[in-house]
N, C-alpha and C positions, 0 to 999 in steps of 0.2 A: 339652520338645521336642515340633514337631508328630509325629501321627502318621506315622511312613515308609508309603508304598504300594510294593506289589510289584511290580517284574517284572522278565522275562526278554527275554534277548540271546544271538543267536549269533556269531561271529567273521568280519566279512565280508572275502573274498577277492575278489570283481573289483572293478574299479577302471574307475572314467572312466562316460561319462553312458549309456554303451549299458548294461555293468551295472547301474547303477542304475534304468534304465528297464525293464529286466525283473525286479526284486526289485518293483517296484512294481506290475508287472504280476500278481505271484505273490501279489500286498497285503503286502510284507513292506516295513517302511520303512527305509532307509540312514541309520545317523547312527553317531557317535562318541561315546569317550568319552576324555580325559586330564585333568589336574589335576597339582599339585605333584609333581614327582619320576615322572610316569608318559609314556609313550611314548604319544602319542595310539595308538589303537585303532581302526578300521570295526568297528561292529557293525550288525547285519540284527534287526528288530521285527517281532512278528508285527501286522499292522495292528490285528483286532479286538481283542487283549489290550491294546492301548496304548492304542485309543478308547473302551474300558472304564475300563481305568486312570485316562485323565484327568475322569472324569466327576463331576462335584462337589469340585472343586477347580482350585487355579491352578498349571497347573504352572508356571510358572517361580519358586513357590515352595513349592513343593511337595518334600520328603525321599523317593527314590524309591530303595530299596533293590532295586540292579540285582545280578541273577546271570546271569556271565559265567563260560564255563570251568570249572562247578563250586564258584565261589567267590561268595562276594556282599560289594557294596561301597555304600555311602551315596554317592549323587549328588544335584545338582540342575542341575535343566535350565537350560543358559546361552541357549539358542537354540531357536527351534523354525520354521524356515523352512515355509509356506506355502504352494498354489498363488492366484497373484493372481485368479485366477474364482472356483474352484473352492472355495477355504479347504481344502483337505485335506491333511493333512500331507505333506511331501513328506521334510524330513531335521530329524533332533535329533543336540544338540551334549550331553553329559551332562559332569558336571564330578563328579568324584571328589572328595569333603570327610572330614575325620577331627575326632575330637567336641573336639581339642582350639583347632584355626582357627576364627581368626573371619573371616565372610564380608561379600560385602554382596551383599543381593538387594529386590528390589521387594517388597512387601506391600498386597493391597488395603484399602482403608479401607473398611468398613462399617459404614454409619448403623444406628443401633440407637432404636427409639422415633419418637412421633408429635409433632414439635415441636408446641407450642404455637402459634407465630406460623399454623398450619397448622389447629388444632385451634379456636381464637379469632378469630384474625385472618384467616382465608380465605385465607392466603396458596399459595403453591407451594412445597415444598423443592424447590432447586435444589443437584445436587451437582458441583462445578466440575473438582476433581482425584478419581482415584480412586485412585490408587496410593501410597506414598511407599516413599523408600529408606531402609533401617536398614544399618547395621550390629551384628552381632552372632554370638557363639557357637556353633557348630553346635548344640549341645544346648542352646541356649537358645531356638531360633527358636519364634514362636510360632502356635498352631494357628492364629490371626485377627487381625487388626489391627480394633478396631472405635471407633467414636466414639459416645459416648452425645447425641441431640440434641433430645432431651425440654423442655428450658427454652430453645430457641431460639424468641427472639420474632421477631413482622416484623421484617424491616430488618435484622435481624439476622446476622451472620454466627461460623462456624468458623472455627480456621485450625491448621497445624499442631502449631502449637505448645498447641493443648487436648488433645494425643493423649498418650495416658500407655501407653508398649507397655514393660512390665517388660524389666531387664536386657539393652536394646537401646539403640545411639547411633540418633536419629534423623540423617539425612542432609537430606533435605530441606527448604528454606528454611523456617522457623518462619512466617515471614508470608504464605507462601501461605495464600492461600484456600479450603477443603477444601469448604463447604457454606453456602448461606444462603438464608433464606425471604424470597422475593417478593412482592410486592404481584402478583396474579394481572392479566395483559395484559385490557386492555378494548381492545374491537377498534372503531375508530373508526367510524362509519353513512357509509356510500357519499352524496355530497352529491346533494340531490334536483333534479331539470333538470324546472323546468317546462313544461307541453309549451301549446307556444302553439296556439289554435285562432283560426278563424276567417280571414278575409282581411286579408292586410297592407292598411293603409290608404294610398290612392293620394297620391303628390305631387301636389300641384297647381303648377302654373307658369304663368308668363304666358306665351300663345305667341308663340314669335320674329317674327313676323309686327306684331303688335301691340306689340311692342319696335320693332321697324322702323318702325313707323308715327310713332311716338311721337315718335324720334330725325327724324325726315324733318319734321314737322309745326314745330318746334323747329327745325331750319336755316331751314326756307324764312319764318318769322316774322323771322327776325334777319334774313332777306336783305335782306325787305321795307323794312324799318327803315333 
């Protein structure tokens, strides 16, 4: 099972957006915790233990052994709501789990190794999805999801179904596409406009006059006639 990270919560009592907008003022953040058989919960986060907490991991898969009340309990994060400028946490949902459930949660995929196609071929690794969904065993989750991509040549692709995560159902469609080495973009040359010097060269034309003349010379012959 991955490692659990710690921390604490206290029971939170106001309700509605004015409470909350002064816990956030105080840096504490509003969020919940319920799960099977539990009466959802408000609880109040101290902000900087939590932006500690998540630091070198992904919490929403992350085993975060929450102490509430004197007691402590195995959660993971269902939800972790956002400000849309800002990014900074604003509320988390925790999900109470027991090591004999099986769950399903997101896992990221991490490439491991300098493809070949990258190493030889000058290509690009490109990685397409990052995440996939497992299900699997509370004590069995596992600390990383990784994909080894060392023998990936050009042209080459990953896909989920190369992922081998012990004692988990994978979820996620086998035939997605997880990673593949490109041929590196060559960026096309801007087309060159030659630049014209010199004076355009004049039309010459007969002048109308001498058109006129011509046409007049030509009736008054036939007239004659």
């Amino acid at each position: 099972m991955a490692e659990a990270v710690s921390l604490s919560a206290v029971p939170r009592t106001g309700r509605g957006k004015g409470a909350s907008r002064r816990a956030r003022a105080a840096q504490q953040i509003p969020a919940v915790i319920y799960g099977r058989g539990r009466e959802p919960q408000p609880l109040l986060l101290d902000r900087a233990a939590l932006e500690k907490a998540f630091q070198g991991v992904n919490p929403e898969s992350t085993v975060f052994d929450l102490a509430v009340d004197g007691s402590t309990v195995k959660t993971l994060i269902r939800e972790v709501q956002r400000h849309p400028v800002a990014h900074r946490i604003m509320h988390l949902d925790f999900y109470e789990i027991h090591s004999g459930e099986r769950i399903r949660l997101e896992m990221q995929v991490h490439l491991v190794g300098a493809p070949e196609g990258v190493r030889h071929g000058g290509g690009v690794l490109d990685q397409v999805i990052r995440e996939v969904e497992i299900e699997v065993l509370v004590s069995d989750i596992p600390d990383r999801v990784e994909l080894d991509v060392t023998d990936l040549g050009l042209g080459k692709s990953m896909h989920v179904s190369d992922l081998n995560i012990p004692n988990a159902r994978i979820l996620s469609d086998p035939g997605f596409t997880i990673c593949s080495v490109v041929p590196p973009r060559v960026e096309e040359a801007p087309p060159v406009v030659e630049e014209i010097t010199g004076d355009e060269p004049e039309l010459i034309r007969k002048p109308k006059a001498e058109e006129g003349e011509g046409e007049g010379e030509g009736e008054a012959e036939g007239t004659e006639e």
